[in-house]
C-alpha positions as CSV (number, residue, x, y, z in Angstrom):
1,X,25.2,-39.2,36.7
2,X,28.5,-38.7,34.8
3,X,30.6,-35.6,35.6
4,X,29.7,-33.0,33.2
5,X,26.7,-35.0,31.4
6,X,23.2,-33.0,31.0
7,X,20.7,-36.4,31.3
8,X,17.9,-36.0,33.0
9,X,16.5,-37.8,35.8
10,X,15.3,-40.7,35.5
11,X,18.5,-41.7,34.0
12,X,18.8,-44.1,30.8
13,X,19.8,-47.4,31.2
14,X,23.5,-47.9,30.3
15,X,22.8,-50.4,26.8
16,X,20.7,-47.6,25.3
17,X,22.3,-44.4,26.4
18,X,25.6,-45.9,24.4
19,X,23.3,-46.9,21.5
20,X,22.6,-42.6,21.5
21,X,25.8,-42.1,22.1
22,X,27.1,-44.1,19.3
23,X,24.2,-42.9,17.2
24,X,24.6,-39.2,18.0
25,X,28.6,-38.6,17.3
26,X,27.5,-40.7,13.2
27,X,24.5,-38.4,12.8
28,X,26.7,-34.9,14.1
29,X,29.7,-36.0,11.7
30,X,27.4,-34.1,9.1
31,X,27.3,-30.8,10.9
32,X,25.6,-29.5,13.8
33,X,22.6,-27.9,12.1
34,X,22.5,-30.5,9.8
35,X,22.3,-33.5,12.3
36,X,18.6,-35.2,12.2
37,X,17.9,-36.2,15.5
38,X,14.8,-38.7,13.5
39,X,17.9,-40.4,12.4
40,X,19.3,-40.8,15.7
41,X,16.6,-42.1,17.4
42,X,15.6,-44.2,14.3
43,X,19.9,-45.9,14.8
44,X,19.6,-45.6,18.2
45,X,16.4,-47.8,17.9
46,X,14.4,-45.7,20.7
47,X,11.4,-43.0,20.6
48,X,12.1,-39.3,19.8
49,X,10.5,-38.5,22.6
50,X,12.6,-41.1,24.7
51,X,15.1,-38.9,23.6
52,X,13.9,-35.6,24.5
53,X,13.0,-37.0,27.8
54,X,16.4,-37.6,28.8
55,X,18.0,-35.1,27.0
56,X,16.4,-32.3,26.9
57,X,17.2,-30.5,23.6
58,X,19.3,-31.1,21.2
59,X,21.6,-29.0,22.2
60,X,22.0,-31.0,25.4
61,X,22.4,-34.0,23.7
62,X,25.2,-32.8,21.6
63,X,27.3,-31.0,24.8
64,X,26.3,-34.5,26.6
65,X,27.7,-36.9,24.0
66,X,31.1,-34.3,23.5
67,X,31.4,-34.6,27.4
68,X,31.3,-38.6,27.4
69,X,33.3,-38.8,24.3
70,X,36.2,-36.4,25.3
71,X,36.0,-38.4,28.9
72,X,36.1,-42.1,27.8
73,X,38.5,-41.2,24.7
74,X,40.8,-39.9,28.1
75,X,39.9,-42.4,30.2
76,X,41.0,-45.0,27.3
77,X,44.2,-42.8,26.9
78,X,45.4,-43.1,30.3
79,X,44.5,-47.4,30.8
80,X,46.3,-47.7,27.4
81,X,49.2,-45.8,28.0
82,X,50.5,-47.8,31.1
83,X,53.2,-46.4,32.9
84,X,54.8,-43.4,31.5
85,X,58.7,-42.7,30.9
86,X,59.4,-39.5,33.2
87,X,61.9,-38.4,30.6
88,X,59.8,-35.1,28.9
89,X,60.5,-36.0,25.0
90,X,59.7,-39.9,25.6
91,X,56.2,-39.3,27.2
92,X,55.6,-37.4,24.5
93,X,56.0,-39.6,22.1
94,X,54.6,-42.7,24.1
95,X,51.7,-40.5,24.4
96,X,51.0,-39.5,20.8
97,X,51.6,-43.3,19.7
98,X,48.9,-44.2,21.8
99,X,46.7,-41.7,20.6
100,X,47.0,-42.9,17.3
101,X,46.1,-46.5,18.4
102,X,43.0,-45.6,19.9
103,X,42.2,-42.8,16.9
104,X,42.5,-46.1,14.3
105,X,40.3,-48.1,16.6
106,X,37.2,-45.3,17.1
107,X,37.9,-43.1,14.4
108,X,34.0,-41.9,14.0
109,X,34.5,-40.8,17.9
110,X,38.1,-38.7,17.1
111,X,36.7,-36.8,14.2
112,X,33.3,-35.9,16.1
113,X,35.6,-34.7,19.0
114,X,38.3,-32.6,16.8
115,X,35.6,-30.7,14.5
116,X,33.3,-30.6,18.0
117,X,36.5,-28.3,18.9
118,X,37.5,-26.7,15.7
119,X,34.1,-26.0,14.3
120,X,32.1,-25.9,17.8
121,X,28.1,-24.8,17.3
122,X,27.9,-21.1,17.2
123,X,25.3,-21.6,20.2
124,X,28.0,-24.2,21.9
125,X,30.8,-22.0,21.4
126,X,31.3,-20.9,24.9
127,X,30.5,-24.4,26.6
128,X,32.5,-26.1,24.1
129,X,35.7,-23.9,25.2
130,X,35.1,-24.2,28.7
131,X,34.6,-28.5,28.6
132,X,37.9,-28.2,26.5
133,X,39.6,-26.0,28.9
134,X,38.8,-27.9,32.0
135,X,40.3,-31.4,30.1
136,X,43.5,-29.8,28.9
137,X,43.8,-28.8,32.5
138,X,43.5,-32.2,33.8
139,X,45.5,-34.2,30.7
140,X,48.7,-31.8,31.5
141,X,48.2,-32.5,35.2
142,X,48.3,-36.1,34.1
143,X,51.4,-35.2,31.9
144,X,53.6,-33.8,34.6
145,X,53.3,-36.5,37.1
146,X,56.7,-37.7,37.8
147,X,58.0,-36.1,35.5
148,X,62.1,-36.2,35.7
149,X,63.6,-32.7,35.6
150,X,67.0,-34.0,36.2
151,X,67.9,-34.3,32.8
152,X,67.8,-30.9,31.9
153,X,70.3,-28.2,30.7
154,X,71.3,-26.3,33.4
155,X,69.6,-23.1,31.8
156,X,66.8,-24.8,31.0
157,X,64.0,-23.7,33.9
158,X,60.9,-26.4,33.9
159,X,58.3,-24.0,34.1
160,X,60.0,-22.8,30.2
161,X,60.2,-26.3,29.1
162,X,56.4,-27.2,30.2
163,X,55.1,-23.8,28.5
164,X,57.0,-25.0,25.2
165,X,55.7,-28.5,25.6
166,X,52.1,-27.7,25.7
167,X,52.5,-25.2,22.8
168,X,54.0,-28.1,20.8
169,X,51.1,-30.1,21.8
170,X,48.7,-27.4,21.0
171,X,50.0,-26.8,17.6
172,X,50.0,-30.3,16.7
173,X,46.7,-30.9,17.6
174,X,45.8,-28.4,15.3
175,X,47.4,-29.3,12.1
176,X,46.3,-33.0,12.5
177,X,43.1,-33.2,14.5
178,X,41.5,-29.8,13.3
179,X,41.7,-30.8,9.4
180,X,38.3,-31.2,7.4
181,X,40.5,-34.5,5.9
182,X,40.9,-35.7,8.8
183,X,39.9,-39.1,7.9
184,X,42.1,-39.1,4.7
185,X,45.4,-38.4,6.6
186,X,48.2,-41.4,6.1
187,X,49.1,-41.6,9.6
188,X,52.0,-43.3,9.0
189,X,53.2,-40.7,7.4
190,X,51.4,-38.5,10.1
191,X,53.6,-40.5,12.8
192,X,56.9,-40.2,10.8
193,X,56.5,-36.3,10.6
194,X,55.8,-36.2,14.3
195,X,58.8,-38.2,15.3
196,X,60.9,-35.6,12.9
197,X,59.9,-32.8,14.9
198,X,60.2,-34.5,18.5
199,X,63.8,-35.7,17.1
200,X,64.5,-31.8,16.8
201,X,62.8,-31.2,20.2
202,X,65.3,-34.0,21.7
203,X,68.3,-32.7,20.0
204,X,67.8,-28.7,19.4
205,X,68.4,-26.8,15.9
206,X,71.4,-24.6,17.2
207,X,75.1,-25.6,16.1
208,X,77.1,-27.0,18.8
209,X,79.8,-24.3,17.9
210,X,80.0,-21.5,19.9
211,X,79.6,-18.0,18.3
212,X,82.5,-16.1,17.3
213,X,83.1,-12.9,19.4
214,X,85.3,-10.0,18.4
């Protein structure tokens, strides 16, 4: 069984359980409540009560499908990504470029994920948060391995600049991936926008020249 995944034993065979899957995150794109899970079984191409045997509730099924979809959308992140710079401002932009790869590839999978986490079930709130929680934990872990301090202002402390990075992070995240219009967005223009505000991140916003002092 998957880390995190709420199937029930006896497990479905791999072929179908991605046919769900795949089902599932088209069918929840119209809302939580509004899902039909006779449409999902009906694309899926199995029994309703196939379904419920595995899955429980349809609750399950949703957590379930958010769990595998925020794991294999990570999983594809980090084999895409390759080896990462250790300069700070570098990964961060090899990182969102990827991102933006994989997000044109799977779209329907990215917009499931980002209003799963902006607009989360009232009922799935709290499990929602807590999957969420436990994946930024591991995505940051994956961010600071190797990364090269050296380079840093001498008044710069890295425990400062990691706190500001993951705030930048955070914030973007939620301009771009918690819109309703998400699907709309130019992401070239998207990308362009980003690089603006990592340019300002690499170079600061403060004059070179020293304050005057009476």
């Amino acid at each position: 069984m998957r880390r995190g995944s709420t199937l029930r034993e006896p497990y479905i065979d791999e072929q179908k359980r991605q046919r769900v899957i795949r089902a599932s995150i088209e069918e929840f794109a119209k809302g939580y409540e509004a899902a039909s899970t006779n449409e999902i079984v009906r694309k899926a191409g199995i029994s309703k009560g196939l379904l419920f045997h595995y899955f429980g509730s349809k609750k399950n099924l949703y957590m379930s499908v958010f769990t595998d979809s925020a794991e294999q959308t990570a999983q594809a992140l980090l084999s895409r990504v390759g080896e990462l710079p250790g300069d700070v401002v570098e990964r961060m932009i090899k990182l969102a470029l990827t991102k933006l790869e994989l997000y044109r590839e799977d779209p329907d999978t990215w917009l499931f994920l980002a209003d799963a986490v902006s607009n989360p079930p009232s009922e799935l709130k709290r499990e929602i948060r807590s999957a969420q929680a436990e994946l930024t934990r591991a995505s940051m872990k994956q961010f600071l391995t190797g990364l090269d301090f050296a380079q840093l202002r001498p008044d710069v402390e890295p425990a400062q600049l990691l706190k500001f990075v993951q705030l930048v992070l955070k914030g973007l995240e939620q301009e771009y991936l918690g819109r309703s219009d998400l699907a709309s967005l130019d992401w070239d223009q998207v990308m362009k926008e980003f690089m603006v505000y990592i340019e300002l991140l690499r170079t600061g916003i403060g004059s070179q020249r020293k304050p005057d002092r009476d």
